[in-house]
N, C-alpha and C positions, 0 to 999 in steps of 0.2 A: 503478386499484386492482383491479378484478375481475381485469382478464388479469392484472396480477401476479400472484393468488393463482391462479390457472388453471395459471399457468407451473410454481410450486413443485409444486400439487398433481399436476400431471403426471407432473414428475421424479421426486418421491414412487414414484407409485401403477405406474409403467410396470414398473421391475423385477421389480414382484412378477409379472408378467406375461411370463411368457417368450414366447408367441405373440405377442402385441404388442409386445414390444420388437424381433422379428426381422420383422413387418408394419415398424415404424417404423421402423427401420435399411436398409430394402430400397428404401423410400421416400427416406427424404433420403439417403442414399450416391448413389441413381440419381442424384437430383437434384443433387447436389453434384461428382460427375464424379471423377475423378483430377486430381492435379498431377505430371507427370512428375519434375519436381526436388525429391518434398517426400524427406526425410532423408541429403539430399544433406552436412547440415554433420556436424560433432565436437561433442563435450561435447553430446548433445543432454539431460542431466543440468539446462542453464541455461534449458530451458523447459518442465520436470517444476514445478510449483507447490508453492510449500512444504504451503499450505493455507490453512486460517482465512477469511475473509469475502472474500482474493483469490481462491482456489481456487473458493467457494461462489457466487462473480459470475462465474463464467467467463473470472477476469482482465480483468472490465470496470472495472479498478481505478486508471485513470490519473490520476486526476482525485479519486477519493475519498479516497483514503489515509488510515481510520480508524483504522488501526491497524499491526502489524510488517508488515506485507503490504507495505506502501512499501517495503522491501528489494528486492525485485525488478519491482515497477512501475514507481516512478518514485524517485529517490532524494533526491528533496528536500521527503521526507515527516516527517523526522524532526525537522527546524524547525519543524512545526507540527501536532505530536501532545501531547496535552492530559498525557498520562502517562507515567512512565517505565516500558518496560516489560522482561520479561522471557516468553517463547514458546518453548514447547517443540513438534514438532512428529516426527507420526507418517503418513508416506500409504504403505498400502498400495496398490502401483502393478497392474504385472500379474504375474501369475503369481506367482513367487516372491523376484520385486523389491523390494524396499521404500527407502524414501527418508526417513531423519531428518535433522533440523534443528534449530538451536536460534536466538534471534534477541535480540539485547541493544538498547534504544535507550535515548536519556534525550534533553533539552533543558533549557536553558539560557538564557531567554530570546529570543530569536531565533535562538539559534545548537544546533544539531541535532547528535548524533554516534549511532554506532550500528556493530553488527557481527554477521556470523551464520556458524552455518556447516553446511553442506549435503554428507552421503552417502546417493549412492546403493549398493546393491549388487546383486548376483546370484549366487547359485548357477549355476556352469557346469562343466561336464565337455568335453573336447575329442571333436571326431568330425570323422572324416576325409571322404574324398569320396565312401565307401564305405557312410557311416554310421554306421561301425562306433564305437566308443571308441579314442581315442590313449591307449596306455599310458607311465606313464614311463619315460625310458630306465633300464634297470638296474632296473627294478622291474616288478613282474606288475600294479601300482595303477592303473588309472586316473587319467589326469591332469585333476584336479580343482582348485577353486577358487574364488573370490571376483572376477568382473569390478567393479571400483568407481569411481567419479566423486565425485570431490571439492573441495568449492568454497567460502573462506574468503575473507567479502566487509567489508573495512572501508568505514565510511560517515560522510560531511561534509556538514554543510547548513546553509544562512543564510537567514534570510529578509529581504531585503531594503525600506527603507518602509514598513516595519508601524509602523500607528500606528493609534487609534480608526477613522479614518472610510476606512483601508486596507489589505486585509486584510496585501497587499504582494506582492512577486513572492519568491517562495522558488525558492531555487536549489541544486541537488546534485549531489555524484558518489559512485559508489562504485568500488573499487579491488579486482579481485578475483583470486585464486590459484586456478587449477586445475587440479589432478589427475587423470590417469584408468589407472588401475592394472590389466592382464591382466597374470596369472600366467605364469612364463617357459616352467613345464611345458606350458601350453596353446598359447600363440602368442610366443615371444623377440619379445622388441624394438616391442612394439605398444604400449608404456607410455609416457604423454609430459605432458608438461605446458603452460601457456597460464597467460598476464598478456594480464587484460582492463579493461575502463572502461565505466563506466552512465552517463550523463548526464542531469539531468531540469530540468523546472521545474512552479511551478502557480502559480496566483492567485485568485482569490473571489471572487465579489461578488454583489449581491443583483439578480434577473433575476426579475421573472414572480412577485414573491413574495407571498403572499396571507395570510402568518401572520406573529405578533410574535414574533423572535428575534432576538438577539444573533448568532447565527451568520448567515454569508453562504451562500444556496442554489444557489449555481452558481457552480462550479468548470470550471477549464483547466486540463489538466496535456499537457505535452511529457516525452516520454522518449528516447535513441538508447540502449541494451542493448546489451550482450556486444560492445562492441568491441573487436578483437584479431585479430593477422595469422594466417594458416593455418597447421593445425599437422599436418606431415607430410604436406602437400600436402594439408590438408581445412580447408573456410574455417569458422569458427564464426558461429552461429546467431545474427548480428545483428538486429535490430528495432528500426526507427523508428514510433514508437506514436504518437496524438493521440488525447487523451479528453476526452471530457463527462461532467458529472455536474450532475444539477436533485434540489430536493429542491421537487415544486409544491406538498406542504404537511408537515407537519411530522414524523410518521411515517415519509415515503417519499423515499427517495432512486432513483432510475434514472440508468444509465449506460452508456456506450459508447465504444468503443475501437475504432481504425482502426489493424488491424499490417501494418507495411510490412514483410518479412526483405530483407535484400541480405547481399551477400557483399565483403567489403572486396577482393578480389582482382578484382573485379568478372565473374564469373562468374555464371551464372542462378540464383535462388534461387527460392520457395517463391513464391506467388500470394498477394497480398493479403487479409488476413480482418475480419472484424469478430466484434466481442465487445459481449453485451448483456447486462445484467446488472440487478438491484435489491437493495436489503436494505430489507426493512418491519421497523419497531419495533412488538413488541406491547404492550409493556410496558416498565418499567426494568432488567428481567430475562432479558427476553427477546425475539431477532431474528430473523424469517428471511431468509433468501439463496435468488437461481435467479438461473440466467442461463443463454446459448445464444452458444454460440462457432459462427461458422459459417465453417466453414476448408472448402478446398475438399479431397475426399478424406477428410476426418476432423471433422466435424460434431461439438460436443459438449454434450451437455446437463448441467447441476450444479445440487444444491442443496443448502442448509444450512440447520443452529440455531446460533442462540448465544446462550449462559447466562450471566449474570451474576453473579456467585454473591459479595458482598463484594469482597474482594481478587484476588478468581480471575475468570477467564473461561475458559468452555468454549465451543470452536465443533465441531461435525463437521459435514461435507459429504464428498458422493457424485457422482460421475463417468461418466456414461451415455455414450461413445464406441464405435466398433469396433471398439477394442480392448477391450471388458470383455467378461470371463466371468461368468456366474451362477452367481457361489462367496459362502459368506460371507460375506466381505470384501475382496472385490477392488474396486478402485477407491475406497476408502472411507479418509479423513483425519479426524486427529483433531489439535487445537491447544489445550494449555493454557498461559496468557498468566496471569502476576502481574503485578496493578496495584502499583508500587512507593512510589504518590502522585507531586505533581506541584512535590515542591522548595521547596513555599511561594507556589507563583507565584497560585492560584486565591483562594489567603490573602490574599495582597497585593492583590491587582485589587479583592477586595470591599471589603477594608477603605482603599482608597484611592474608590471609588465611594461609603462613607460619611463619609468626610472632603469627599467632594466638596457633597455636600446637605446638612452641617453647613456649609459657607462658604459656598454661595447661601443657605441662611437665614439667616445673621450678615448676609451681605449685603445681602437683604431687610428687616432690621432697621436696616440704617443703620452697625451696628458693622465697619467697614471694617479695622481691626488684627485682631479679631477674625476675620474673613473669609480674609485675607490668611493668616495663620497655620495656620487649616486647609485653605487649598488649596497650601501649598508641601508641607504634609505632606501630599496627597494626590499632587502631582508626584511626590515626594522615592520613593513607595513605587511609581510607576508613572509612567516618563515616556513613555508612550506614550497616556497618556490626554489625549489634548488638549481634550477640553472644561473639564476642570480647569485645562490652561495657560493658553486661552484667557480664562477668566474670571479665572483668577492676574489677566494682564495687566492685565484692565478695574480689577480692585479696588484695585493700583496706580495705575495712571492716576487713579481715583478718589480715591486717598490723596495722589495730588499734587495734585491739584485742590482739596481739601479743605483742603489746607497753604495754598496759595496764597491761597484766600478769608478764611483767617483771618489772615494776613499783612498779607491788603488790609486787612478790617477794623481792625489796631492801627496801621497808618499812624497821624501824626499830621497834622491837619489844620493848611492853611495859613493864615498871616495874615491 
């Protein structure tokens, strides 16, 4: 718990510090070396972070998926997010970049859907080899423009074996469209498009737990990202992820991500990284986020809030890399998320868990019709609760056993 909060307070307190942030940059860069193949792929748009408690963990988010963040973590987050939601999203990247998003999910009982969709843009001017400005042709203007990346991700998930005593294995893909659009006056014929596939899974269970909850404290999550063949001879920014996620008491969740990049064409990619990450709960209200990406050649530090406000959630997080300027707001994201509610489903579960201690006490009493009655209506409204099935069963068995004794009883006695 202390280094967690050492970590946030770090990320915090460094920026304000220009001498110390270029001390700290001079240090882990040395340390961290080059990778000669890193921006080697296209659409590097698919590994700009939307934001929200992904961005704020450092993308140590394989495994946790609280929330729309599972869009591009792992995609079979949406089968087993408590809320429907709706996420808007703002990150100012570098310079004059900036990256919106918006993110839809909902569920279904086991069954998960969702969709989002992501531009980047830029301001850009043409300059030749000279440095000078390209002018239009036929015109004395400046050829100017909008470089943009855009990327429209439908998303399916099912969780498979969910039942009370299993969280289950959840499973997903998403299906994505994208664009990346240079203006003709700058550079003809640099505009192209790509059809990609996410793949993920996760599952739950309770590991090292020392507090009483209904939730499961550790998580598995598997992802493969952005696969899709090269486009115009450049391969896209594939990743094979494996994460962990422990929550050792009730407030604190820690986590961690192992990213493999390869290249489907099979060509050299990028040097393996890891991502560490936490979100502490202060309150009901409110969370924070840090985490420490440690890639090699671009090391990065993040951290975040997030607010809970009713219906609303606000999260912003910040972005310590070597690529940030001490402006403003650069490197700085903002995500507001509407809680939509949750379908009736959190309605159902309670009030089939009170159907369920109405028929152990029927049952307890002896009244076995009684019993029986309110544990089918506690199936009927949750058939995933199997301690209610399981006693269904016995209070039947019980009702036949009960028929049969009083059968033997009216027997008539022999001669």
């Amino acid at each position: 718990m202390r280094q967690a909060k050492f970590l946030f307070f770090l990320t915090i307190l460094t920026p304000l510090h220009p001498q110390g942030l270029e001390d700290w940059f001079a240090v882990v860069s040395e340390w961290a070396g080059t990778d000669p193949n890193a921006g080697r792929a296209s659409f590097l748009s698919l590994l700009i972070p939307f934001g929200g408690r992904y961005q704020g963990m450092a993308t140590a988010y394989t495994a946790v998926l609280k929330d729309s963040g599972y869009l591009e973590a792992n995609p079979s987050g949406s089968s087993v997010l408590t809320q429907t939601e709706l996420s808007l999203f703002h990150h100012d990247w570098i310079g004059d970049s900036r990256l919106e998003g918006v993110v839809y999910t909902m569920r279904q009982g086991d069954f998960g859907l969702g969709g989002g969709l992501k531009l980047l843009y830029l301001p850009f001017t043409g300059i030749n080899e000279w440095g000078d400005r390209y002018a239009n042709p036929g015109s004395a203007s400046f050829a100017k423009g909008n470089y943009t990346e855009f990327v429209a991700t439908a998303n399916v998930s099912y969780n498979l074996f969910s039942s009370y005593y299993f969280h289950g294995l959840a499973l997903g893909t998403n299906l994505k469209f994208a664009y990346r659009g240079v203006p003709e006056a700058i550079y003809p014929g640099q505009s192209a498009v790509s059809l990609l596939a996410d793949f993920g899974l996760l599952t739950r269970f309770n590991l090292l737990k020392f507090f009483p909850s209904r939730q499961r404290n550790f998580s598995i999550g598997l992802s493969a990202r952005n696969l899709g063949f090269p486009v115009d001879g450049e391969p896209l920014p594939s990743l094979l992820v494996v994460g962990l996620a422990y929550s050792p008491i009730r407030p604190l969740t820690i986590a961690t991500d192992l990213q493999v990049p390869f290249f489907m064409d099979f060509s050299p990619a990028e040097q393996p990284s890891v991502a560490l990450g936490m979100d502490l709960v202060f309150t009901d209200f409110l969370s924070l986020q840090s985490g420490l990406h440690l890639k090699k050649g671009r090391p990065r530090l993040t951290a975040g809030i997030t607010m809970v406000l009713e219906k609303m959630t606000i999260t912003a997080s910040y972005s310590l890399d070597l690529l940030t300027t001490l402006t403003a707001f650069d490197r700085i994201n903002l995500e507001v998320k509407l809680n939509l509610g949750d379908l009736g489903r959190i309605d159902r579960e309670e009030r089939a868990r009170e159907l369920y201690l109405k028929g152990l006490e029927q049952f307890a009493k002896g009244n076995i019709t009684e019993a029986i009655n309110f544990l089918e209506e506690s199936v009927d409204l949750n058939p995933n609760f199997e301690p209610a099935r399981e006693n269904l069963e016995l209070a039947r068995q019980a009702k036949e056993l009960q028929k049969l004794m009083e059968e033997t009883q009216t027997l008539p006695s022999s001669p």
